[in-house]
Backbone as JSON, one array per atom type, in Angstrom:
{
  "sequence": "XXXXXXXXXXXXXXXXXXXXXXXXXXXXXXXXXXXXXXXXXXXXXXXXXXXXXXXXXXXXXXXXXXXXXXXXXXXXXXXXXXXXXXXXXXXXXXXXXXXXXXXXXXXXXXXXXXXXXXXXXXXXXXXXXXXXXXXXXXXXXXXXXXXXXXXXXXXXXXXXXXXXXXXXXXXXXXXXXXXXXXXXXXXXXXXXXX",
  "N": [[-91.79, -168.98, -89.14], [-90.86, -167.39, -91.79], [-91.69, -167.04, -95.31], [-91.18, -165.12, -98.38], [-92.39, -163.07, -100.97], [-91.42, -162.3, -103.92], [-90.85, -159.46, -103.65], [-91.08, -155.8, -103.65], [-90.98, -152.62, -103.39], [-92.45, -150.38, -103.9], [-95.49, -151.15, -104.27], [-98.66, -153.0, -103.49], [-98.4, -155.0, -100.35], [-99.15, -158.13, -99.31], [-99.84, -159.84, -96.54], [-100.04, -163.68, -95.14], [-100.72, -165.1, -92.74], [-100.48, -167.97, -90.96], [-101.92, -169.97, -88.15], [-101.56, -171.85, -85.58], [-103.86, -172.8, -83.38], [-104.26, -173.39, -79.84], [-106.0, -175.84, -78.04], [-109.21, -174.64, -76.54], [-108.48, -172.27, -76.51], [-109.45, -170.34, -78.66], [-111.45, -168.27, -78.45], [-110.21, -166.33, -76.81], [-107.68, -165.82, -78.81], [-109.16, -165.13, -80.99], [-110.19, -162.98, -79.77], [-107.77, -161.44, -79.18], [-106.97, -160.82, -81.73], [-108.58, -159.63, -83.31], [-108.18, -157.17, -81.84], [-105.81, -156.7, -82.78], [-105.96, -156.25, -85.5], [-108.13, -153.82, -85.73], [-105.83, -152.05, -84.3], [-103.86, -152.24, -85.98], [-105.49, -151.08, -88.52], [-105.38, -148.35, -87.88], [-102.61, -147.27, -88.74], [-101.05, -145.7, -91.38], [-101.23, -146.88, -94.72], [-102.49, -148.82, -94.2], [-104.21, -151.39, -95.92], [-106.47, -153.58, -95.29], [-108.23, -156.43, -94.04], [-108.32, -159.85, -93.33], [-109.53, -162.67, -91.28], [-109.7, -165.95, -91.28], [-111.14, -168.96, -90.09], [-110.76, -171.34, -88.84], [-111.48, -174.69, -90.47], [-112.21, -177.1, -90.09], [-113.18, -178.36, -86.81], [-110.94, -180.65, -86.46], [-108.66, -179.32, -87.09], [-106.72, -176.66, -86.2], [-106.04, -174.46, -87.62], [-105.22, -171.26, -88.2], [-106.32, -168.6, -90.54], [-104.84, -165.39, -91.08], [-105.09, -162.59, -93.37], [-103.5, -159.71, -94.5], [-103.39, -156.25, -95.67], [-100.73, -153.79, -96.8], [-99.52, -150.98, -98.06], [-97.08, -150.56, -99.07], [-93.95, -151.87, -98.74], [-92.9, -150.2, -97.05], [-94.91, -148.69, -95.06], [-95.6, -151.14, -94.07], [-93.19, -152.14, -92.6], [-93.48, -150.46, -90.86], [-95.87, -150.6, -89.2], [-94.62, -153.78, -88.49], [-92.6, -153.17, -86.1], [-93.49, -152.0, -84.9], [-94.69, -150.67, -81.3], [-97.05, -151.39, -80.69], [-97.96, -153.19, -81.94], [-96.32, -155.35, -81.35], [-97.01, -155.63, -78.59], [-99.22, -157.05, -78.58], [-98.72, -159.06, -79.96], [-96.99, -160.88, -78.39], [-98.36, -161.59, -76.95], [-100.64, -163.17, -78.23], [-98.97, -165.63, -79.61], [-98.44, -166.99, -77.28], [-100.69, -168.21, -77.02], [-100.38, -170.19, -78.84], [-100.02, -173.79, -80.46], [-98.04, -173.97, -81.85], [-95.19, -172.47, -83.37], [-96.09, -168.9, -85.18], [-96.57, -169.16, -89.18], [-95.79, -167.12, -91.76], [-96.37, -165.63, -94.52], [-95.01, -163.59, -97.59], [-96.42, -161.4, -100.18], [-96.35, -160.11, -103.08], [-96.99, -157.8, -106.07], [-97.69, -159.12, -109.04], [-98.88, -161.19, -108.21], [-100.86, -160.34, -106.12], [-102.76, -159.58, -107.34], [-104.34, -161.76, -108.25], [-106.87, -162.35, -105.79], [-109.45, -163.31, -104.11], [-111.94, -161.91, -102.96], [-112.98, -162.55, -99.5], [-112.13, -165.17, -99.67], [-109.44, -167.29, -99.36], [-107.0, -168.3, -101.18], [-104.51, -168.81, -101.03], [-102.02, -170.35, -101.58], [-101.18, -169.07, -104.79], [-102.42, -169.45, -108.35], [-101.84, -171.62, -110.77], [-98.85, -170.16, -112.54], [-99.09, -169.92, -115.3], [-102.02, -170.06, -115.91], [-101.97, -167.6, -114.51], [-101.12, -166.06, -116.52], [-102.46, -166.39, -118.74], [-105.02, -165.55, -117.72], [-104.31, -162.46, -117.54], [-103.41, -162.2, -119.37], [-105.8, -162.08, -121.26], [-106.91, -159.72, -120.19], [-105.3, -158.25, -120.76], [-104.96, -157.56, -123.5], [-107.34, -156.58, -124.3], [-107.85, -153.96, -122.98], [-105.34, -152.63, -123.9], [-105.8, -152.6, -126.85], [-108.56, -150.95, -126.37], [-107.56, -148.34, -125.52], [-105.9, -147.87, -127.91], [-108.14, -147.73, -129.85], [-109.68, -145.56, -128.88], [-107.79, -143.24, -128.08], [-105.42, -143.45, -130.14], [-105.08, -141.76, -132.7], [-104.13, -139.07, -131.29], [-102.24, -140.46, -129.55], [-100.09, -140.77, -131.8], [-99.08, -139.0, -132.72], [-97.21, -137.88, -130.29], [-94.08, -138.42, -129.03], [-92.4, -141.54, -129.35], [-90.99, -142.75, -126.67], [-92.37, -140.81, -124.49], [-95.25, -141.83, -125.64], [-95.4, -144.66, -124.61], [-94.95, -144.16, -122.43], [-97.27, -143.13, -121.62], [-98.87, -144.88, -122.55], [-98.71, -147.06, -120.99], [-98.9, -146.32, -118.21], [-101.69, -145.8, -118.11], [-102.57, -148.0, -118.87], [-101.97, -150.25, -116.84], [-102.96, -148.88, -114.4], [-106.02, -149.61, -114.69], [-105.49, -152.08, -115.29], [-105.2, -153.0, -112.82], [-106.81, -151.9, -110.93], [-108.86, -151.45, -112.03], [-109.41, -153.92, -113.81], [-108.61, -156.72, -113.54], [-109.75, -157.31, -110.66], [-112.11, -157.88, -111.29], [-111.72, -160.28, -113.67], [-110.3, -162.33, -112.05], [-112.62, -162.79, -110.59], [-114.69, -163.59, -112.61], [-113.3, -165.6, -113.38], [-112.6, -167.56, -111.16], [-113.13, -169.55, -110.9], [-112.04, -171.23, -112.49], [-109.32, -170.72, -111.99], [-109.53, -170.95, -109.53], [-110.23, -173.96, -108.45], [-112.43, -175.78, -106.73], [-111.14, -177.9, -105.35], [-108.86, -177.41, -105.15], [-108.98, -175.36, -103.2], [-108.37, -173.15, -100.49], [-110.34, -172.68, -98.36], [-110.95, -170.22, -95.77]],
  "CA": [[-91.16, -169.19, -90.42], [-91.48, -166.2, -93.23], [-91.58, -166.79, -96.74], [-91.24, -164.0, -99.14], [-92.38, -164.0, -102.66], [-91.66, -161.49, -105.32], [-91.19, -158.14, -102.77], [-90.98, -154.83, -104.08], [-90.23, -152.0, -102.3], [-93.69, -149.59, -104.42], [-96.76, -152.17, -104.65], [-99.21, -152.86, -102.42], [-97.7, -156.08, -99.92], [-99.9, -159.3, -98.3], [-99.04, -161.19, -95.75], [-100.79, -164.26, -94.66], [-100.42, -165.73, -91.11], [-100.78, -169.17, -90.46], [-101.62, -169.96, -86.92], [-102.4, -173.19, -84.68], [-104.19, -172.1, -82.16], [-104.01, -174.46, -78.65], [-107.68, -176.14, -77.8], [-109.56, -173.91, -75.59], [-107.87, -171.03, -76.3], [-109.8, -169.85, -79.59], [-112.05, -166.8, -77.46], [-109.01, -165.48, -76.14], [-106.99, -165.7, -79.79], [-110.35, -164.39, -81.8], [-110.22, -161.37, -79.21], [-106.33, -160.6, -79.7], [-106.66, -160.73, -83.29], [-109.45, -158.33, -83.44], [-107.59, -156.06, -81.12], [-104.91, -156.36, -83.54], [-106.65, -155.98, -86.7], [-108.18, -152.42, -84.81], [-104.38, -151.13, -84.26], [-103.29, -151.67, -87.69], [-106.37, -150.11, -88.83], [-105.03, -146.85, -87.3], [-101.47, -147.12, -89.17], [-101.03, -145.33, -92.46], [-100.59, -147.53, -95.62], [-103.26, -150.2, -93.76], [-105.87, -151.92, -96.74], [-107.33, -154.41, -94.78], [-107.36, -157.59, -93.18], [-109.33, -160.82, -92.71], [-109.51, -163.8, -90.32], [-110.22, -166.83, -91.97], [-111.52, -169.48, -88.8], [-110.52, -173.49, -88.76], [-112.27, -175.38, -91.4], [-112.83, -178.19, -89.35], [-112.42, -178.95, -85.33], [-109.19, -181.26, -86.31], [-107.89, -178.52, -88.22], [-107.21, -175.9, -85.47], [-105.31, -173.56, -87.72], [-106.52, -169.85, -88.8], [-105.23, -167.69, -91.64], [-104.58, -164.23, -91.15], [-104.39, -162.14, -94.47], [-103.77, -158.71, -94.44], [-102.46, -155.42, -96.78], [-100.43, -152.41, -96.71], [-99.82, -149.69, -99.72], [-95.83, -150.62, -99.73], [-92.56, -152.44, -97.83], [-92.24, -149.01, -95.88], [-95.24, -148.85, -94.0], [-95.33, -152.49, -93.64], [-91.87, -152.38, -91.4], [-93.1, -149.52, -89.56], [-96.67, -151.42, -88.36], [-94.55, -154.97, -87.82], [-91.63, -152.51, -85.61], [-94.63, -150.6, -83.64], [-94.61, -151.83, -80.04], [-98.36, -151.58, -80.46], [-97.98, -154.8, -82.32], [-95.25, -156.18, -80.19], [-97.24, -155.61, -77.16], [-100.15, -157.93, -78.61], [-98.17, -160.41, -80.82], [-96.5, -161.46, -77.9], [-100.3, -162.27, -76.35], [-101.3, -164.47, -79.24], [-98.21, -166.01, -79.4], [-98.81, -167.62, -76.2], [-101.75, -169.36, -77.05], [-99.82, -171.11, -80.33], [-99.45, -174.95, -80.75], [-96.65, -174.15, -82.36], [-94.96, -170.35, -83.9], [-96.35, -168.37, -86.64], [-95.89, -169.06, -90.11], [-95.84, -166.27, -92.46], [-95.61, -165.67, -96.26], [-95.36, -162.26, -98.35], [-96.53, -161.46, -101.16], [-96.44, -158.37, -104.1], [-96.87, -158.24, -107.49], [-98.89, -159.8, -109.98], [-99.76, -162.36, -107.24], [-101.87, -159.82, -105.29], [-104.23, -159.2, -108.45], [-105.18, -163.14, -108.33], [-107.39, -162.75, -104.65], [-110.39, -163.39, -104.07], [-112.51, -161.47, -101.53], [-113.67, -163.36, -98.34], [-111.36, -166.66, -99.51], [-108.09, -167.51, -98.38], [-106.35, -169.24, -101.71], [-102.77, -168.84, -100.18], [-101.35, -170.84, -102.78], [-101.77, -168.4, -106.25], [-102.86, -169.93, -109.11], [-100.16, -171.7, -111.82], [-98.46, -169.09, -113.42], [-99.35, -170.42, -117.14], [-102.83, -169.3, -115.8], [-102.47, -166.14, -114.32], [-100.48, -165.33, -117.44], [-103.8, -166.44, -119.75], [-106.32, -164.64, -117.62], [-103.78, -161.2, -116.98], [-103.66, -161.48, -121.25], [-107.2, -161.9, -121.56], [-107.63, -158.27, -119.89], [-104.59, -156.56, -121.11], [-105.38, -157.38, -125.2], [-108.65, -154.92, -125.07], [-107.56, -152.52, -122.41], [-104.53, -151.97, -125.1], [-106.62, -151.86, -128.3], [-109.2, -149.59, -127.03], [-106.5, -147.6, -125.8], [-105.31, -147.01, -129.56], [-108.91, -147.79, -130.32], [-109.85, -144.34, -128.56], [-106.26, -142.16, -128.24], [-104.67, -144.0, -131.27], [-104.66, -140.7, -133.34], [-103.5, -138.1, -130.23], [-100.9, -141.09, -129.36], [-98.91, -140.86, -133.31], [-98.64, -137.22, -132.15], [-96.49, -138.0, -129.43], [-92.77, -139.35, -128.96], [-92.43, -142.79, -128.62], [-90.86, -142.84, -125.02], [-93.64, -140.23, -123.53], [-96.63, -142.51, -125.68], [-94.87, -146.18, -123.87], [-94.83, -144.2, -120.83], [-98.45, -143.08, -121.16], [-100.01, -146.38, -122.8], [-98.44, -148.38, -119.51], [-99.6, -145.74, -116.98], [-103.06, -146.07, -118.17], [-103.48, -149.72, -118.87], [-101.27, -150.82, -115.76], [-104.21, -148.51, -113.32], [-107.23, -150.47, -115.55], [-105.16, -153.77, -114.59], [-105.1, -153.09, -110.97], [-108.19, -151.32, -109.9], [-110.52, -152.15, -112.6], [-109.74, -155.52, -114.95], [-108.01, -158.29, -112.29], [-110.45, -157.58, -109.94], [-113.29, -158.24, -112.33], [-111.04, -161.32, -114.15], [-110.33, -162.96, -111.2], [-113.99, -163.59, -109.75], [-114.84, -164.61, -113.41], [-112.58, -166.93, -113.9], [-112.29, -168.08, -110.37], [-114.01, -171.19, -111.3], [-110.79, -172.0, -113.18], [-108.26, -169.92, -111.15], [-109.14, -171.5, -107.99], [-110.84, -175.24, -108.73], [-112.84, -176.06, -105.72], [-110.61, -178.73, -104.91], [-107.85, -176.37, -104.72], [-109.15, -174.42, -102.6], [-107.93, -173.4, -99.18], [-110.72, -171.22, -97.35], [-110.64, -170.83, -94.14]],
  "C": [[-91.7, -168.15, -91.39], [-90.96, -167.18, -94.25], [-92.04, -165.79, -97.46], [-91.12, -164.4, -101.11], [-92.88, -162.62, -103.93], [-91.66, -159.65, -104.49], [-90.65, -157.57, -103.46], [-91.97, -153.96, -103.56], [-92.3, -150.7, -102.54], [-94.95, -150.3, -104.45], [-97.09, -152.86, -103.18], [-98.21, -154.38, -101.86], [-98.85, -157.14, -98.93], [-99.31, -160.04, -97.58], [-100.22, -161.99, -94.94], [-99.47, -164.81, -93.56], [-100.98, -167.14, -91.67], [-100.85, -169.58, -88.62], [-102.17, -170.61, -85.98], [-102.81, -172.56, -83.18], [-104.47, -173.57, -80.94], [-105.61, -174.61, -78.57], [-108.1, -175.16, -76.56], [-109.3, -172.3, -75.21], [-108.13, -169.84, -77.76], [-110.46, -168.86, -79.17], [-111.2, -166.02, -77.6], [-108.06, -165.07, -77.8], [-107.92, -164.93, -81.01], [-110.25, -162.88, -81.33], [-108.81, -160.6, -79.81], [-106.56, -160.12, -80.76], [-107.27, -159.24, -83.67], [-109.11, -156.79, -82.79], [-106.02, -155.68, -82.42], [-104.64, -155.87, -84.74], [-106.99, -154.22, -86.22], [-106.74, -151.87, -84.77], [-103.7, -151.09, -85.53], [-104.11, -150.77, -88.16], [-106.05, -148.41, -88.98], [-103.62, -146.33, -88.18], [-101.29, -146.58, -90.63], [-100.33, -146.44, -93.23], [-101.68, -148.74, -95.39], [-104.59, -149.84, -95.32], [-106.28, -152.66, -96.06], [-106.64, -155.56, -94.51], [-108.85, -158.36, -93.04], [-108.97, -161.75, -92.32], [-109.73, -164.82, -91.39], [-110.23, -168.27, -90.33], [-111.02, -171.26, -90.1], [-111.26, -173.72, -90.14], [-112.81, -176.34, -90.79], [-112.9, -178.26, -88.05], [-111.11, -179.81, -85.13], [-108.22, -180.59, -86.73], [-107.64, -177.22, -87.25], [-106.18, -174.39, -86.0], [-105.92, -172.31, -88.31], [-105.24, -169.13, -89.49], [-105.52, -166.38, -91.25], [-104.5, -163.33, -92.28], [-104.73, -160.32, -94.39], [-102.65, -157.38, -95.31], [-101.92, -154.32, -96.49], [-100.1, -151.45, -97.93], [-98.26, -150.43, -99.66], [-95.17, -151.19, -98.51], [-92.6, -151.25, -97.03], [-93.59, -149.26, -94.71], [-95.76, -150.24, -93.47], [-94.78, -152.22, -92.51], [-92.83, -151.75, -90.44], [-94.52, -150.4, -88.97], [-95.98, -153.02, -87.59], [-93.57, -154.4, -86.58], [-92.59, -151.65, -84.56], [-94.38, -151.48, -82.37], [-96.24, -151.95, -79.69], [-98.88, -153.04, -81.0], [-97.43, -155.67, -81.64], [-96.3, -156.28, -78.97], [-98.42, -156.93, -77.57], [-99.55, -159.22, -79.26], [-97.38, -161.52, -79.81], [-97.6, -162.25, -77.26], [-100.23, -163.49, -77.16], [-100.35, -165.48, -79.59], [-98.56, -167.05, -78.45], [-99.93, -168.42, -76.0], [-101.52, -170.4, -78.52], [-99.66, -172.48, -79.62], [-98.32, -174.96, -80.8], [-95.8, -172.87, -82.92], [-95.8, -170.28, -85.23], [-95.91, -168.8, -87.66], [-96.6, -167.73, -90.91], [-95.32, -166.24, -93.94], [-96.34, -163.61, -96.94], [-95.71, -162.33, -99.44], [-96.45, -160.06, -101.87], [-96.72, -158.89, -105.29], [-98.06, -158.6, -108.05], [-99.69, -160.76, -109.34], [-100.68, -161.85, -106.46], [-103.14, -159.71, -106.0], [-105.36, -160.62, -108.42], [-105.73, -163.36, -106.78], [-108.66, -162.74, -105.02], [-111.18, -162.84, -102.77], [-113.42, -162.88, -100.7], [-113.25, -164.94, -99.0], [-110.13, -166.51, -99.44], [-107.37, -168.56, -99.82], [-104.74, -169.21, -101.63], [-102.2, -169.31, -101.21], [-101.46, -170.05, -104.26], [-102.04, -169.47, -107.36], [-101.88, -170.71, -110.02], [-100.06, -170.26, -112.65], [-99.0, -169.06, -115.19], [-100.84, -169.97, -117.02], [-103.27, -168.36, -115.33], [-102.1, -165.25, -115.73], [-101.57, -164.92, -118.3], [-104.8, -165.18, -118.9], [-105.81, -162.99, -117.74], [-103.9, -161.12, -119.39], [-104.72, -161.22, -121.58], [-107.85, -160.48, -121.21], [-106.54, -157.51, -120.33], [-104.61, -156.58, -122.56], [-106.42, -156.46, -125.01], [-108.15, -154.39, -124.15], [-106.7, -152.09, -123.35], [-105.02, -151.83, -126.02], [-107.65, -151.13, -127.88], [-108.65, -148.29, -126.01], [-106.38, -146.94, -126.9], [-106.67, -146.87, -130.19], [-109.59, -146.07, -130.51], [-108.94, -143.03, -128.79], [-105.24, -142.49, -129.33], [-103.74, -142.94, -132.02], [-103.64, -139.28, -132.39], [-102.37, -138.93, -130.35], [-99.86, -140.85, -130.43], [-98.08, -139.64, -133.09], [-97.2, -137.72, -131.65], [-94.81, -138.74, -129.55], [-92.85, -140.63, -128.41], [-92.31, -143.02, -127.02], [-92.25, -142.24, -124.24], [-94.75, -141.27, -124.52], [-96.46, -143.81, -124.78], [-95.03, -145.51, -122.75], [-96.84, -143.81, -120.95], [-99.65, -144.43, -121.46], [-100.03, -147.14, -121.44], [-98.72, -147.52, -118.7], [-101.24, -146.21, -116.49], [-103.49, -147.39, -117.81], [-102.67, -150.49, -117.29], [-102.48, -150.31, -114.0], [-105.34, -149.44, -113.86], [-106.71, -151.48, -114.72], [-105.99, -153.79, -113.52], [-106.28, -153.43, -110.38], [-109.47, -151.56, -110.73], [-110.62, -153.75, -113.35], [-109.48, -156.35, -114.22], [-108.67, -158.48, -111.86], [-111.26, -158.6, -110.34], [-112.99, -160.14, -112.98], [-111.05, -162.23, -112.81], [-111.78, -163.79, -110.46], [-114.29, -164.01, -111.35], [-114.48, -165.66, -114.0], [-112.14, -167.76, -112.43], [-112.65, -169.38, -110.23], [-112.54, -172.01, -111.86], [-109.57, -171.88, -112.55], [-107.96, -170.77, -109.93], [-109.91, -172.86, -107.89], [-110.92, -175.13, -107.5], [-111.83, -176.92, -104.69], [-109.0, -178.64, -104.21], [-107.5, -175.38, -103.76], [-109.19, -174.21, -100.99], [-108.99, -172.01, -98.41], [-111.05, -171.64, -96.39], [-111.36, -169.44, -93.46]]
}
């Protein structure tokens, strides 16, 4: 079963696995994975990838979550037969089929390294914490380039204010936001790691 949520075609793309693995057959499904994790590795566009193991012994399901730079080389790693040749492996030791969900967007900024919150956060609070970092990246923006910016034509300053503060988001403020507010973001009780 896929679910897709918010794709676009330029921004990086996640996809978590869901995946019951049959009793006795966790060795053999730990190895695939890792063999599989290794061949993406090799594929241009690959960020990474982590396992997330059972939570419990009654619980025999494992998350998969892993990134590529964009929808293009996505296709071309799920279309490789280097994947095919192993997906059909791990497959074969399922309970039951894969589930799968995508993700892009503003929903990739709310992760958390080494946890698995699959579910994103409510929107009413990614909105608060994503404002909480883009009010000062924009004032010291004008705080700093204010005077250069007046210079400029509106269109080219809107295109250079949102270049700037849209890289800050990404690669420097979410990150940062996210683990400090993960206390609130991701309430313990909420929380699906695996």
């Amino acid at each position: 079963m896929t679910k897709t949520v918010n794709q676009t075609s330029n921004h990086p793309i996640t996809v978590v696995i869901s995946r019951r693995v049959r009793k006795g057959e966790e060795f053999a499904f730990e190895q695939l994975s890792s063999q599989m994790t290794e061949r993406a590795a090799h594929f241009p566009g690959y960020l990474g990838a982590a396992m997330f193991r059972p939570s419990s012994p009654d619980d025999p399901e494992y998350r998969i979550i892993f990134k590529f730079r964009d929808r293009e080389t996505l296709t071309a790693w799920e279309e490789s037969p280097e994947r095919a040749e192993l997906l059909e492996q791990l497959e074969a030791l399922l309970a039951k089929p894969s589930e799968r969900e995508v993700t892009s967007g503003i929903i990739t900024w709310f992760t958390l390294p080494g946890q698995n919150p699959v579910k994103p956060p409510p929107k009413w609070k990614m909105t608060i914490v994503s404002w909480l970092a883009l009010y000062p990246a924009v004032t010291l923006v004008f705080v700093l380039f204010g005077d250069l910016l007046a210079q400029i034509p509106l269109l080219l300053r809107t295109m250079a204010v949102t270049i700037v503060v849209m890289l800050l988001m990404s690669y420097v403020l979410m990150p940062r936001m996210t683990r400090w507010f993960a206390f609130w973001l991701f309430p313990k009780k909420n929380q699906d790691v695996r």
